[in-house]
N, C-alpha and C positions, 0 to 999 in steps of 0.2 A: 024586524030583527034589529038588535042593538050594534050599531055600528062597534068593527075591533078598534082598538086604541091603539093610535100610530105616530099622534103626536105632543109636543110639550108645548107650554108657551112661547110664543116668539119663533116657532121652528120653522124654519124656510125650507119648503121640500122643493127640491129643485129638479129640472129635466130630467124626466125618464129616460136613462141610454140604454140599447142593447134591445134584448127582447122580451115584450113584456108579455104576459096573459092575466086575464082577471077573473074573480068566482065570485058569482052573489053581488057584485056593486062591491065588492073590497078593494081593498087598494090591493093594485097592480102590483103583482109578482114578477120581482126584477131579479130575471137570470144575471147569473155574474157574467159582466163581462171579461175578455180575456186580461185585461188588465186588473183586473180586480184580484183574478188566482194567479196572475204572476207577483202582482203586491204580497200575495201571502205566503208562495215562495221565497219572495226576495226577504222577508221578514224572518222567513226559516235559515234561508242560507247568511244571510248578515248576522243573526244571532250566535249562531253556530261558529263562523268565522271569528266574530269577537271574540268566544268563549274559548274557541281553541288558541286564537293570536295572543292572549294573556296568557294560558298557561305554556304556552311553547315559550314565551319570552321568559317565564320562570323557570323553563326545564321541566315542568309536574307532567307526570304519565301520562299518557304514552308518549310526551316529544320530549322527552329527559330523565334523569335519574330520580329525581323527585318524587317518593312514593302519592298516590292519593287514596288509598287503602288505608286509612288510619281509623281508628277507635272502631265502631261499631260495624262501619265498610269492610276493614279487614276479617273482624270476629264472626259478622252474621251474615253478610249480605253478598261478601264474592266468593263464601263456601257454598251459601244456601242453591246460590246460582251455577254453581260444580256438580251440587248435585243432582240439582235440574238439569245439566247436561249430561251426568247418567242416566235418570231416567228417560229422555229423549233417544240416548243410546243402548238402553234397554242392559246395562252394566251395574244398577244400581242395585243394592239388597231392600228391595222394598219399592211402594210404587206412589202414587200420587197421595195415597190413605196412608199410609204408615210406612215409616222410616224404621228398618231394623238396624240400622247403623251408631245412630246417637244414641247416649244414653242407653247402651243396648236394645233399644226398640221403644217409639213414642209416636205418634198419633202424626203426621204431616198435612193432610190438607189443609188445617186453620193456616197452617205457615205457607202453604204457599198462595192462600187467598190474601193473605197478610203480605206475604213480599215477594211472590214473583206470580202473582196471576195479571200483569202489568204485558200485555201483548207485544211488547217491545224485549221482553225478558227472554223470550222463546228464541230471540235471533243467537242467543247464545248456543244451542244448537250448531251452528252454521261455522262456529268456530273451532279450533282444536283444543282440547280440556287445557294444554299446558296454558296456554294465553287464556282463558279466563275473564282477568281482569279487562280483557279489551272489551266482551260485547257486555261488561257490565258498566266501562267507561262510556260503550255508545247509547245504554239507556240512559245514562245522564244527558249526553250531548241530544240527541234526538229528542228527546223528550222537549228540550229546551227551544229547539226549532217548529214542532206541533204547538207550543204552546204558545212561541210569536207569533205561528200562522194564522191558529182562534184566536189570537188578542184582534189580530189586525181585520181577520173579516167581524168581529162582535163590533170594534170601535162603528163600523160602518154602517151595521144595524141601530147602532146608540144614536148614531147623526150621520148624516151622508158629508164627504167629503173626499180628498184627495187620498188614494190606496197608500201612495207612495209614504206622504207622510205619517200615517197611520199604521204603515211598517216599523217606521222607526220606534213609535212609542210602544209597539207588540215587540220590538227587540229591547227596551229598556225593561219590561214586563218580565220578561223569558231571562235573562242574565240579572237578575236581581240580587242584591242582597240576601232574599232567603237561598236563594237559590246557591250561593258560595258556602256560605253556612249547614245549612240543613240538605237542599234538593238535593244538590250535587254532589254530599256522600250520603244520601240516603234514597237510594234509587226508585224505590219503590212511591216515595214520596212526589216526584215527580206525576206522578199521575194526576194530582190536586191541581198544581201548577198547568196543566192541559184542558183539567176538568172546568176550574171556571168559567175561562170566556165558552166552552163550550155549552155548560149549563146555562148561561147567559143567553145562547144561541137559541136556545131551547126554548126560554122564558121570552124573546122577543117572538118566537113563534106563536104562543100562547096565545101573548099578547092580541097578536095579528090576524088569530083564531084558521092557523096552516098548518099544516105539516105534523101533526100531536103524533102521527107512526114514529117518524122521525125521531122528534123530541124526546119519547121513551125510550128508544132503541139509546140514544146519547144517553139518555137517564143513566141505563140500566150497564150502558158497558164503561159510565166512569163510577160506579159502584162495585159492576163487577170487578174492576183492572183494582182498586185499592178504596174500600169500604172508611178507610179512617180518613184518608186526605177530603174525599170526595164529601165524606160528610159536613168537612169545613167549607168547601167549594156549593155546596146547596145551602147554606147560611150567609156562603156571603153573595150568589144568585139571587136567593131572598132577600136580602136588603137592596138590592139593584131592583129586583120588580117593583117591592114597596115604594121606592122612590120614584120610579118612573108611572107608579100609578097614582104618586101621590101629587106630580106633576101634569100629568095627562088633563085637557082638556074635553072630561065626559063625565059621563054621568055613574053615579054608587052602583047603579044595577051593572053597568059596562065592568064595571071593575069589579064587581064579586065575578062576573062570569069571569074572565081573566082569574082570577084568585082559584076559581074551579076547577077551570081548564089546567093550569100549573099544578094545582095537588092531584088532579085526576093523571097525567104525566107523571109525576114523582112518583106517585103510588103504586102505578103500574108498573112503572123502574124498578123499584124497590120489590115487587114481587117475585121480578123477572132473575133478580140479581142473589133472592134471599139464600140460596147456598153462601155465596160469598159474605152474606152479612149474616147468618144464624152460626155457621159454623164457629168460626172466629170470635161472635162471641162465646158460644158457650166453652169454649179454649181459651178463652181468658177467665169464665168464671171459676173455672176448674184447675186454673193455674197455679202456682205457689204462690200466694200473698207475700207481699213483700212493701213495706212502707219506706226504702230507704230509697234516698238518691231522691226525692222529691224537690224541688226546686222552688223557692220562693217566686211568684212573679212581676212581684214590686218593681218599680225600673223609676232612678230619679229620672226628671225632667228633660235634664239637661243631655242624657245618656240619649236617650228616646229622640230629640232635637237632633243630634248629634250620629244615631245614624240613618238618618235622610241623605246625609255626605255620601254620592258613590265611593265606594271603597272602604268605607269606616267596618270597622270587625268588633266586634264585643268581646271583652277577656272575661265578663263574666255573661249568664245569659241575659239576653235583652233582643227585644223584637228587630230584627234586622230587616229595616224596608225598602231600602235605597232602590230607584226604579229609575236611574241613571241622570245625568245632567238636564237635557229636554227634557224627560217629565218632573222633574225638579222644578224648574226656572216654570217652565208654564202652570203648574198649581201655585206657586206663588205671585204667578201675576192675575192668576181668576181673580181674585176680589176686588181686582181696579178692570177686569173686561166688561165695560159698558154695554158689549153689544150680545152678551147673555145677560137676560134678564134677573132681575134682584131676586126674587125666587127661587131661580133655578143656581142660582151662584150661591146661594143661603141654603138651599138643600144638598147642594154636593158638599160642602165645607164642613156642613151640619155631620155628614155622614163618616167625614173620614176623621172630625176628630172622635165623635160618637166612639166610633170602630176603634180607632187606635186607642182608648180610654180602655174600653173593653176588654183587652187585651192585658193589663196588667190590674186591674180588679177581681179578686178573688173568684167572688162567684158569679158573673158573665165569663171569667179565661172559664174557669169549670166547665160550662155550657162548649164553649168552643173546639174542646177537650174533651167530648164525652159525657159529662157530668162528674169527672176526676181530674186531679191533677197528672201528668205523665211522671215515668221514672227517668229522668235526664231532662231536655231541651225542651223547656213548658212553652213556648213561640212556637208550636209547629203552624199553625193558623194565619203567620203574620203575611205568607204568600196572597192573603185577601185585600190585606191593606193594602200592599203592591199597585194588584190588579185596579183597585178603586183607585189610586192615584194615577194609574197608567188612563184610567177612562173620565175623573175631573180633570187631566191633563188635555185630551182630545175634545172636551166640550167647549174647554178655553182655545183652542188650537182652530177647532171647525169652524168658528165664528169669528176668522180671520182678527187675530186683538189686536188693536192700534200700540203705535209706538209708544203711546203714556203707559198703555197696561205693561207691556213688559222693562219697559223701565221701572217701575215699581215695584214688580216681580223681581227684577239683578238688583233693584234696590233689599230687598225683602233676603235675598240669596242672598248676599254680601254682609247683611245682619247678620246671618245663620251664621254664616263660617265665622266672621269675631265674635260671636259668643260662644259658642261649641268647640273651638278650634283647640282649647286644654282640656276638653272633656275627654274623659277616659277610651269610649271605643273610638275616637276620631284619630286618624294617623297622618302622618304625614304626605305620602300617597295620595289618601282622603282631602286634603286640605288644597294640595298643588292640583290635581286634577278638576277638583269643583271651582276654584277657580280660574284657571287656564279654561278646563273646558264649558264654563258657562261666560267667559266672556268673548271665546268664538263664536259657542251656539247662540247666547244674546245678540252679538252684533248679524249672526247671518238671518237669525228671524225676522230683526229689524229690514233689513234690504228685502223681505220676504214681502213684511208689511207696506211697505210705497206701494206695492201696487204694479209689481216690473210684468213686463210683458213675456212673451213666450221666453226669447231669449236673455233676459233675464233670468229666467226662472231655472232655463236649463243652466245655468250657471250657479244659481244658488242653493237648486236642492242638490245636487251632487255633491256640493261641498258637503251642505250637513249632512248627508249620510255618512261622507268619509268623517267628519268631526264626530257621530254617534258611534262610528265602528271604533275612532280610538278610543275617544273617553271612556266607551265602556271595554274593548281592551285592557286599558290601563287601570281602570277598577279594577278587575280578573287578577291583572298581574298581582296589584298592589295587595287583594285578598290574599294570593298563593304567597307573596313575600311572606307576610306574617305571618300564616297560617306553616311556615316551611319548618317543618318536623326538627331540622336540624339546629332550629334554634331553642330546641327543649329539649333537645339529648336523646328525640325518640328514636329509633327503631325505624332506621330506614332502610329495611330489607323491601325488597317486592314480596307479596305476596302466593305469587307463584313463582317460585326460581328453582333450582338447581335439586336443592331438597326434596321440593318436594315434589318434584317430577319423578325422583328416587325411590321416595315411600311411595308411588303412587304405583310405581313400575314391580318393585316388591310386593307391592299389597296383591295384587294381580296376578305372578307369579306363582303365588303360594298360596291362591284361592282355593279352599275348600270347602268351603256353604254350599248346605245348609251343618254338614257333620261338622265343622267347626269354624270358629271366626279369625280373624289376622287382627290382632293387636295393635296397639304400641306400648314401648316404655315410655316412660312418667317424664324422663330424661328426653324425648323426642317433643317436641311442641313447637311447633307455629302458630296456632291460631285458638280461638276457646271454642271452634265446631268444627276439630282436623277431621273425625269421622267422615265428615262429607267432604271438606277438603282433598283429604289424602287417600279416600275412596276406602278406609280400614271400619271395624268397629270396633265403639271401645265407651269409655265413660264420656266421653267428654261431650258436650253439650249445652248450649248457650242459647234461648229463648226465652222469649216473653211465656211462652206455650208449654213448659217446663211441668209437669203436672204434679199436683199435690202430693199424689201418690207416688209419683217416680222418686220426687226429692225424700220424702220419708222414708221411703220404703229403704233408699240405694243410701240414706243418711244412716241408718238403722242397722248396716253392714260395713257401714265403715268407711262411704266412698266421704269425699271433701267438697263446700259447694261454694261460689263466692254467692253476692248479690240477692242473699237473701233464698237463694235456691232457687236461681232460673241463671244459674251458672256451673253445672255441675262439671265437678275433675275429673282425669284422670286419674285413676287407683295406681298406689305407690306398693303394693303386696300380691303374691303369686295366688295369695286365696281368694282375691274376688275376681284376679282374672279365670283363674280355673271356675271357679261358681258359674260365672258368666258365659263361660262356653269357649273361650279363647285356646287355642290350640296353637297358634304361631304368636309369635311377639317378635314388634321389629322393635330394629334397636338403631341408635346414631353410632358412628364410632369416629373416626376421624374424618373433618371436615362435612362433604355432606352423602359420605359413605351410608349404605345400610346393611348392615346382618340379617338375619331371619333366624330365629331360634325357637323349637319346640319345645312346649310346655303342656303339661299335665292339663287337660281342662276338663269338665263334665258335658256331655253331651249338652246340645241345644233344648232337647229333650229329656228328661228325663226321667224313673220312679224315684218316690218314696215310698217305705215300707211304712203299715199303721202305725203310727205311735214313735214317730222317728225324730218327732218335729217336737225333741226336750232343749233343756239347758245343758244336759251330762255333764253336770257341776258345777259350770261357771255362776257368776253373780247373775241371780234375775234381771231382767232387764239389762244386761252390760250387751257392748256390741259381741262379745266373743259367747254370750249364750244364747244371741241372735246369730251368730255365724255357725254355732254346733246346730242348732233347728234346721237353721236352710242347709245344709250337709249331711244331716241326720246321722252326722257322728261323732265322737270327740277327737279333737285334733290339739286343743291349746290346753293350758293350766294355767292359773292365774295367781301369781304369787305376792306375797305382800311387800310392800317398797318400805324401804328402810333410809331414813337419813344416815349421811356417810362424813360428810367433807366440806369444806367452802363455806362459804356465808347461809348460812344456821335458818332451815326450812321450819316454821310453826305446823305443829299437827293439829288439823282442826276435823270436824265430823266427816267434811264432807272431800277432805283431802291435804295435802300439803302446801300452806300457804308459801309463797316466793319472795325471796328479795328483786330485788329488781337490778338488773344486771348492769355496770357501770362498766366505763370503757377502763380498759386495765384491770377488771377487778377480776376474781376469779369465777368460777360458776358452781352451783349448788350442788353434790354429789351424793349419788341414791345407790342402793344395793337391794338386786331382789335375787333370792334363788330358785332357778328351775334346771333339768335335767339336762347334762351334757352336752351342745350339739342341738340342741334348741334355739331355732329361729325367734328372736325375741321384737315383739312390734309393741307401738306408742300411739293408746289413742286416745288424746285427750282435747275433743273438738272445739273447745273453750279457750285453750290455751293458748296466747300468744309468745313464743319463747322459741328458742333452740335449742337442739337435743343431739346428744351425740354419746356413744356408746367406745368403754376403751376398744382398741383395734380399728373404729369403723368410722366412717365419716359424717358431718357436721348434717342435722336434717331440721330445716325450717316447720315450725308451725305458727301458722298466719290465722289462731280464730281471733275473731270479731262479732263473735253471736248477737244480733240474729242473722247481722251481712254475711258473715263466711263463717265459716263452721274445717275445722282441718281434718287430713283424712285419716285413718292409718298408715303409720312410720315408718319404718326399717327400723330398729338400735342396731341390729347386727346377731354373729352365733354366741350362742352361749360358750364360756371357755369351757376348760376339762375340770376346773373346781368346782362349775357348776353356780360360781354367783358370777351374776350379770352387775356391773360393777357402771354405772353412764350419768352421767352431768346433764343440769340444764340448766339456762342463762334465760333470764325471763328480760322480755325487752319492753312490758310495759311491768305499771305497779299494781299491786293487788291480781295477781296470778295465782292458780291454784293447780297443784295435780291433784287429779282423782286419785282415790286409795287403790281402783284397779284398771289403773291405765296401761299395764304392762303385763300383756299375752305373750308364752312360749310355746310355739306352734314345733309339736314332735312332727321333723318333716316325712318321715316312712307313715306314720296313722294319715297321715294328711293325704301320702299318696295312694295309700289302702282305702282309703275312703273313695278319693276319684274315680279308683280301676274299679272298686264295687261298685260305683254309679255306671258306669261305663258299660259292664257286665250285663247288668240287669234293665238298658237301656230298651226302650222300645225300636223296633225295626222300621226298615221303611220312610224315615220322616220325610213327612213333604213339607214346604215352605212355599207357599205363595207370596206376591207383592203384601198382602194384608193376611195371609189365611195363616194355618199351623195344624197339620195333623201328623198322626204315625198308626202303626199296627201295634198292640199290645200284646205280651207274650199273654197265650188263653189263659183267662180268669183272674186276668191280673187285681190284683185292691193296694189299696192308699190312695197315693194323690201322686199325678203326671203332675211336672214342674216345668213349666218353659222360661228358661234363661230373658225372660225381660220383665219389666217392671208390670203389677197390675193394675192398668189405667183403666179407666173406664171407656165403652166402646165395644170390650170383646167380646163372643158369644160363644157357645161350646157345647158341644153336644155328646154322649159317648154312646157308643154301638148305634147310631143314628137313631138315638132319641130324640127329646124334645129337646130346642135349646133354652141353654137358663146362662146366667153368667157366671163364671167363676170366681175362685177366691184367691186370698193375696197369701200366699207361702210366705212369711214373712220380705214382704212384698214384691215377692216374685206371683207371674200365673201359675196359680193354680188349678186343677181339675179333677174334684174328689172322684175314684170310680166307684165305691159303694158296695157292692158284695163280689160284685168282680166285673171285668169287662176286657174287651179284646180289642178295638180302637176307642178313637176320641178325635173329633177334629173340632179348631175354632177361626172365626174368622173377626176380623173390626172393622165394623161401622164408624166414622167420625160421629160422635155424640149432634144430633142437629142435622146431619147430611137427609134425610130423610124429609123432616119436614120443609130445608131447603128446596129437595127437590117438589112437593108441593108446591110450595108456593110461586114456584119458575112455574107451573101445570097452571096453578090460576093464573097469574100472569100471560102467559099464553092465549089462555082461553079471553081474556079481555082485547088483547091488541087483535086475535081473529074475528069477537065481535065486531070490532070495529070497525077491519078491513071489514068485513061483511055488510056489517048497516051500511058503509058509505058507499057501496059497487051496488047495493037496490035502490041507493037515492039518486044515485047518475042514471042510474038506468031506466028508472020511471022519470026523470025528466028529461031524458035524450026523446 
């Protein structure tokens, strides 16, 4: 049998301690001893401790006013996690598969294998909904502690040495640079950050030819916990095996089997996990395209150099790697440590420039990425380099380096900071700390290196721990400085306060799902996914997960979307809240009061009669002859706009060309007329301008096509003359209004129409987490309509036929019933959940061979 691969050149394996057992002639399986899992506590709790002592000393959440909910934390990830604690609470409209709250109803699982299937996400449970934000700050902080803990036991598997010290460099690992940047408001993201030294864990086992149940079980639950991070964390596992097998002392055959043994591992991982990684994709395939916000990944030199400095931030993106002062100063003194070999110091160097090159080269970042660029922050990968510098740091560390190497090294640091020190991400912070604290931690590594005896020792390592806890404190701090909202004028409300404990207490109140839904107005807004937030449903709607069909369909009716359509609005009109199924509408009024007002809305359910689903006059194609279809009545008229007044509108085919609006100047004035007492709306999704009607107030429209698209307007009532008389100020150039942007919605037909949807509603509806049925009055025909978008997933059956899928009501569900019928029920499937679960079945089925082959081979050699 070919001996496993255990060791590199030059590698001194030293005294067994503790308790050992052996299989086969392999090397001796070393239980940890109690020191070794208290080093990887102490590595949990020192990380932890620094991470908190920096933001406490800034005041950021929770030990200060200092929000940490900003940009994407606020919008995706501490509603997402609200609403995981309804469904844990069993309060939510909708369950693990589908979400009828956002967007009026869209697909959830890929979201929550995407951002809370993270087994630390679930403690959010354990808390009260209003605080929120606390068990989404403790997956940060926690996360941060599992991941110095695996730093610190992998360092040990890498080379045998001191726990203690190998604490400290799994606490410069865990509080990184990516980790102020990226991890630490992107919770989910954390999971990567835990998964590598763990997949590394995995791949030393391989190696060692032990423990492969193990290894897969890691495989498959840092895939499960988050498929995209994990995916960088087994490329950069990968480069660590390669290396150490490219270092290893044995033979091609030894190391294909090693090579087999780790893809046999991986493979079975990725079977066990494939719900988690099939769904999610095919929820991205299905998603709304969107090419904007793409980020170049070019980074000068000097930017890249520059943030190796603990504490440096980048003001534009750029790989953020700093893995604090000690693992600093000792990768820069590896290339003068004599006492690892020239080999082994030319393959670790080789790797982290390799790696960090990687990273801003078009097509290797794509690789690391997916095989695409992301939308925002193209670095999410850069936690690998981290990690590699945290473990070239320990092979120079383990081999105890003489006083020249790390003189050379604070020589080499001291370069860094005078060249980098005017570079753009380096701050001042950055500059005092790296120096201040690499010429503590220099000088006490030095007293390290003489050679002192016990009591020396206990004198010198407790320093540099205390000198690791502040330095990287005072990185923490020095990020949340810069990083502090108040120095950009943003928006430093909490994310759960006052408000919205309000709306949330209201929405609850006035629950009456499935017969109808709790709104908001347009005017109410905290966050771009209040639905889950504020526990209401409504448009609003923010994911990557956003579906083709949702955004066209709810585009197509007039809703607003920003980002391309994986940001849908809030409707600013009583028509698509009524379409929608809305029966309560909250509203703000003073301070963070809430009203509750009833509104006209169509059943959750509903019929159409044949042939109901026209234009009845409007222009083909406009949104108001797609809004008479999905209402199957006429409610608006569509009248011709007239230039009036102000600076002088061009009439062109396809609309009214604009001036561009000057400060002081006047605004352009239009005249259209429609009947008395008619509600008159403004949709012109293209438009970037403001619009305001005489009597009524000023109403923005922000398009940017194909980023944002605006939704329908208010202008206000028609007067008793009957001309609608309204101005617009166009705020960029080359602005156009369409010929019929302006619908007057007769509000009695509008409300004739509802009560006769109402009327003829089917009985009984039921609503499950995913399902949707009702009883249909006998012999019913046309087509049932369920108030959400038609995504792919659903299935539908009527009078318990076969099922087939249904169709898009102009992009509502639809369910034709054919000569007649008397129920109909449908339920959804996540697109992929099926062959996920497959593939967890094969999976399975492998790890029981396993266990099985290896309980006959013990047992015929016992």
């Amino acid at each position: 049998m070919t001996a496993p691969i255990v060791t590199v050149p030059g590698a001194r394996i030293p005294e067994q301690r503790g308790r050992t057992s052996t299989t086969n002639g392999r090397r001796p399986v070393t239980r940890p001893r109690f020191g070794e899992k208290t080093a990887a506590l102490f590595a949990a709790f020192l990380s932890m401790a620094a991470f908190c002592l920096g933001m406490a000393a800034h005041g950021t959440y929770p030990f200060g006013p200092s929000p940490r909910a900003l940009n994407d934390l606020r919008h995706q990830y501490v509603p997402f996690h609200a609403h995981l604690w309804d469904i844990q609470h069993g309060t939510a409209k909708g369950d693990l598969l589908f979400n009828w709250q956002s967007g009026y109803g869209n697909g959830f699982l890929g979201e929550f294998f995407t951002y809370l299937s993270n087994p630390l996400s679930w403690l959010t449970g354990l808390f009260p909904r209003q605080y929120v934000d606390f068990p989404v700050f403790l997956v940060t902080l926690l996360g941060i502690g599992l991941a110095a803990a695996a730093m610190t036991v992998f360092l040990g598997r890498l080379r045998p040495g001191s726990p203690w010290l190998r604490a400290l460099l799994g606490t410069g690992y865990a509080v990184s640079g990516w980790t102020m940047t990226e991890g630490g408001i992107i919770p989910m993201w954390m999971t990567g950050l835990i998964a590598l030294p763990l997949l590394c864990i995995a791949v030393d086992d391989c190696l060692n030819e032990r423990r492969w149940v193990l290894g897969t079980l890691l495989f498959a639950l840092c895939w499960f916990s988050n498929f995209y991070s994990a995916a960088m964390a087994t490329i950069g596992a990968t480069l660590v095996l390669l290396l150490r097998l490219l270092l290893s002392d044995t033979t091609w055959r030894a190391r294909a089997r090693a090579v087999g043994r780790a893809a046999g591992t991986a493979a079975t991982g990725l079977l066990l996990a494939a719900p988690a990684i099939i769904v999610p994709a095919l929820a991205n395939k299905q998603a709304q395209p969107t090419t904007s916000y793409v980020v170049d990944v070019a980074t000068e030199p000097l930017v890249y150099l520059g943030l190796l400095l603990p504490g440096s931030i980048p003001v534009y993106p750029a790989p953020n790697i700093f893995a604090g002062v000690l693992v600093l100063l000792l990768v820069l003194a590896l290339p003068f440590q004599s006492r690892v070999g020239v080999r082994e110091r030319a393959a670790w160097l080789a790797l982290l420039v390799l790696t960090a090159l990687s990273f801003v080269v078009t097509p290797t970042a794509k690789v690391w990425q997916g095989f695409t660029l992301p939308h925002g922050a193209p670095f999410r990968e850069s936690f690998v380099l981290t990690g590699l510098l945290a473990m070239a740091a320990w092979i120079c560390l383990a081999h105890s380096p003489r006083p020249r190497a790390l003189l050379g090294g604070g020589a080499l640091l001291a370069g860094l900071v005078l060249l980098t020190r005017s570079a753009e991400p380096v701050t001042a912070y950055a500059v005092k700390g790296t120096v201040i604290g690499g010429a503590l931690v220099g000088g006490l590594l030095l007293l390290h290196a003489r050679g002192l005896g016990r009591r020396g020792r206990a004198l010198v390592v407790p320093a540099l721990v205390l000198s690791v806890l502040a330095t990287t404190a005072y990185a923490v701090y020095g990020a949340q400085t810069t990083y502090d909202p108040a120095r950009y004028a943003r928006d430093t409300t909490t994310t759960t306060n006052l408000l919205t404990r309000n709306v949330h207490r209201a929405a609850a109140e006035n629950d009456d799902w499935p017969d109808s839904r709790v709104g908001v107005a347009s005017s109410l807004y905290v966050t771009n996914n209040d639905p889950m937030l504020l526990g209401v449903q409504s448009g609003g709607y923010y994911s990557s997960y956003v579906t083709k069909e949702a955004a066209a369909g709810l585009r197509e009716l007039g809703i607003g979307y920003a980002m391309g359509g994986r940001n849908l609005g809030t409707p600013r009109d009583p028509y698509f809240n009524a379409l929608m199924g809305v029966g309560t509408l909250l509203e703000r009024t003073k301070g963070a009061r809430i009203t509750a007002r009833s509104v006209p809305g169509v059943p959750l359910v509903s019929l159409r009669a044949p042939g109901s689903d026209r234009a009845y006059g409007a222009p083909a194609g406009s949104v108001w002859a797609n809004r008479h279809a999905a209402l199957g009545a006429r409610v608006y008229t569509v009248p011709e706009i007239h230039y009036s007044t102000g600076p002088e509108a061009v009439r062109e085919p396809g609309g009214w060309r604009l001036p561009r609006h000057g400060k002081g100047q006047a605004w352009t004035g239009f005249t259209a007329r429609c009947a008395p007492g008619d509600e008159a709306y403004l949709y012109a999704p293209a438009l970037s301008a403001v619009s305001m009607a005489t009597g009524s107030k000023a109403m923005g429209n922000s398009g940017r096509p194909p980023a944002v698209v605006s939704p329908v307007n208010p202008l206000g009532t028609v007067p008793a003359d009957g001309t609608l008389r309204f101005a617009i100020g166009a705020t960029q150039p080359d602005q156009v209004l369409p010929h019929g942007a302006v619908g007057c919605m007769d509000p009695k037909k509008f409300q004739d129409a509802v009560q006769a949807l109402r009327a003829s509603a089917p009985v009984n509806p039921s609503v499950g987490g995913h399902s949707v049925g009702a009883e249909l009055p006998k012999g019913s025909t046309g087509t049932v309509v369920v108030a959400t978008p038609a995504i792919q997933g659903w299935s539908c059956s009527v009078d318990g036929g076969a099922s087939r899928a249904p169709v898009s009501h102009r992009g509502l569900l639809g369910v034709p019933l054919g000569a007649g019928a008397d129920r109909f029920a449908c339920s959804y499937t996540p697109p992929g959940l099926k062959a996920g679960l497959g593939g967890t079945g094969a999976g399975a089925l492998v790890l029981a061979g396993v266990l099985v082959a290896g309980a006959v081979r013990r047992r015929r050699r016992a």
